[in-house]
C-alpha positions in Angstrom: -3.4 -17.9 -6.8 -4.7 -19.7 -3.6 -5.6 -16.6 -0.6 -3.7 -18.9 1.8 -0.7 -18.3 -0.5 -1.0 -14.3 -0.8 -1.3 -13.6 3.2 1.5 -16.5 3.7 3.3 -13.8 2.1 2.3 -11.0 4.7 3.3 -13.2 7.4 6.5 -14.4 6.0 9.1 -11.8 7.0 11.1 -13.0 4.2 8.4 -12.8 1.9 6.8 -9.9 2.5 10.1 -7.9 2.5 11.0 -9.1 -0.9 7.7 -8.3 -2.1 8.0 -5.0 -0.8 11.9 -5.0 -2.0 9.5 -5.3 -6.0 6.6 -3.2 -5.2 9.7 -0.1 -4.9 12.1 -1.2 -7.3 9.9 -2.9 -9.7 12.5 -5.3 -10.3 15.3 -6.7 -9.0 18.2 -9.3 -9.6 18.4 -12.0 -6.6 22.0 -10.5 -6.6 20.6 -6.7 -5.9 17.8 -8.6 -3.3 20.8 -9.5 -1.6 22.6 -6.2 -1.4 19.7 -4.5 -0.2 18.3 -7.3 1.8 21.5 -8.3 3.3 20.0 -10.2 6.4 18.0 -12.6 4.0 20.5 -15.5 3.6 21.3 -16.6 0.2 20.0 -20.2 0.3 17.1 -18.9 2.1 16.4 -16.0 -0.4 16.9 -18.2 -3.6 14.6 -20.5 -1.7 11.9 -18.4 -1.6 12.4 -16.7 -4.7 11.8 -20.2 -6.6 8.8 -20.7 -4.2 7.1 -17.2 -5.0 7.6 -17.7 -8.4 6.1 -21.2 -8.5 2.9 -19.7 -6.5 2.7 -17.0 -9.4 3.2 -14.3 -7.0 5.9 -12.9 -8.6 7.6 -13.7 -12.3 10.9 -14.1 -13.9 10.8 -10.5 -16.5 14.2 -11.2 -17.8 17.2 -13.9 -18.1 20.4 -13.1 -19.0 23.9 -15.3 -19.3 26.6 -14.3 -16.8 29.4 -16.7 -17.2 28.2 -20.5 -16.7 24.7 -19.1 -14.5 21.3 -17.7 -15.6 20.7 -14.2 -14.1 17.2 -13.9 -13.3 15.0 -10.2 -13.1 12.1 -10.9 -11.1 9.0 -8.4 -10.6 5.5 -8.8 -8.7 3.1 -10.4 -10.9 0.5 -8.4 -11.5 -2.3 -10.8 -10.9 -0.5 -10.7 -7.7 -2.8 -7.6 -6.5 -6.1 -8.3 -7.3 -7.4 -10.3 -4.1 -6.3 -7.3 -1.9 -8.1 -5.2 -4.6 -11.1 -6.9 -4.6 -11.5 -7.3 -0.6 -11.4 -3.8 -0.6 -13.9 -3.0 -3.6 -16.3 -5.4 -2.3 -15.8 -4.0 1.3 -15.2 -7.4 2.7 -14.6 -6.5 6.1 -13.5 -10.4 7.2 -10.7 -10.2 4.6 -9.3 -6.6 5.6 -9.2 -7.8 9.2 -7.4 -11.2 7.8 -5.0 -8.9 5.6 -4.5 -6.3 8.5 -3.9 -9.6 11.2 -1.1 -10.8 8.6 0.2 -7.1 8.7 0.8 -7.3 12.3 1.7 -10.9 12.9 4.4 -10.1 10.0 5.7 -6.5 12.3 5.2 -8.5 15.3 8.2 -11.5 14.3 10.7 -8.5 13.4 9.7 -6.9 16.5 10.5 -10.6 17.9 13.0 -11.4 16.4 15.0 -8.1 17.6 13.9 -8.2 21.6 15.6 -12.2 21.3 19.0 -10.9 20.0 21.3 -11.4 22.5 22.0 -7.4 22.8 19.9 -4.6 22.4 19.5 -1.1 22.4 16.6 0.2 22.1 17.7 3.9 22.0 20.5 3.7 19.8 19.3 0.5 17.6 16.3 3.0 16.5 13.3 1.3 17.3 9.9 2.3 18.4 6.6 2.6 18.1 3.5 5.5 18.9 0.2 6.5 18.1 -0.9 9.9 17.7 -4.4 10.8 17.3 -5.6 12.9 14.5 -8.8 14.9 13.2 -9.1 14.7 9.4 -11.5 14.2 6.4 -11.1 11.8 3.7 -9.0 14.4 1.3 -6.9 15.6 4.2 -6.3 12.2 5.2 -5.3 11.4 1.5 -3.2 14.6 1.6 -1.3 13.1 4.7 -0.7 9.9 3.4 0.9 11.4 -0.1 3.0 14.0 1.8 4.5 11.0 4.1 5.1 8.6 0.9 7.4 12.2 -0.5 8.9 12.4 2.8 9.9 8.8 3.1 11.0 8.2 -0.9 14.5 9.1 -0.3 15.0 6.9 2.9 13.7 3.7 0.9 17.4 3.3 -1.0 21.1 3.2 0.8 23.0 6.1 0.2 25.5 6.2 -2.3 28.2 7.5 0.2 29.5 4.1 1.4 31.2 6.8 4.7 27.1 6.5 5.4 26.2 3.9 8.1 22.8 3.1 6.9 21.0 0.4 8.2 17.7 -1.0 7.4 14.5 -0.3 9.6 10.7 -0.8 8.6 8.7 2.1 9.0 4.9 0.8 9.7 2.3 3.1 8.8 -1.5 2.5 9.9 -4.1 5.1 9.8 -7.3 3.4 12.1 -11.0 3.5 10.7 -13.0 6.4 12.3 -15.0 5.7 15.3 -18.7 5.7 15.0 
């Protein structure tokens, strides 16, 4: 799998929320893709589901027959992983900038593509942004970032309650290196 390919997929707003859409579900029928990802068009998201698959960065798990179609369960591959794995193993400092630049070039076209609608509003559309500095060591910092993953689980799936006007906002998290 070509490293152009993989951070295509960061920067790729329909990419990278599908593979995101796998990394939480583990799998996922281009017909549930489409209920949760409802802004994805369909040509567009079977489009880049036949792409990613061709690329090997995700893979058809099952098929199954529903009427005259082929219903396909996709999930990341998991060869998918191990360039991000080995940039940070190997400390490669050029590639964790490269993978952190696709990061924010990928936050930066939602945060584009929602200032060019033709209304906004930024109060009640639920957007924003902040930094808050904090003072922690390596554990504590770990402790953090597990407490925010239990605190965030049950915001990652629509509600059940269809009287629930849920809509779908990404929540970036990004903890800075120390300073020296």
């Amino acid at each position: 799998m070509d490293t152009k390919e993989v951070m295509d997929c960061f920067i790729n707003p329909n990419k990278s929320s599908i593979l995101f859409l796998l990394q939480q579900k583990k799998t996922c029928t281009a017909k549930e893709i489409m209920e949760l990802k409802p802004d994805i068009p369909q040509a567009t998201l079977y489009r880049t589901l036949k792409q990613l698959t061709k690329v090997g960065i995700i893979k058809v798990v099952a098929e199954r027959k529903v009427r005259a179609a082929v219903e396909k369960t996709y999930a990341l591959n998991e060869t998918f992983g191990p360039d991000v794995q080995t940039i940070i193993t190997e400390n490669n400092g050029a590639g964790y900038l490269q993978l952190f630049h696709s990061f924010m070039m990928s936050l930066l076209s939602e945060f584009k593509s929602y200032a060019e609608r033709e209304t906004i509003d930024i109060l009640h559309d639920g957007s924003g942004f902040s930094a808050s500095p904090i003072y922690v060591n390596e554990a504590e910092l770990q402790e953090l970032a597990i407490k925010m993953n239990e605190l965030i689980r049950p915001y990652q799936t629509r509600s059940e309650n269809s009287e629930v006007n849920q809509k779908l906002h990404t929540m970036a998290v990004i903890f800075t290196p120390p300073e020296e």
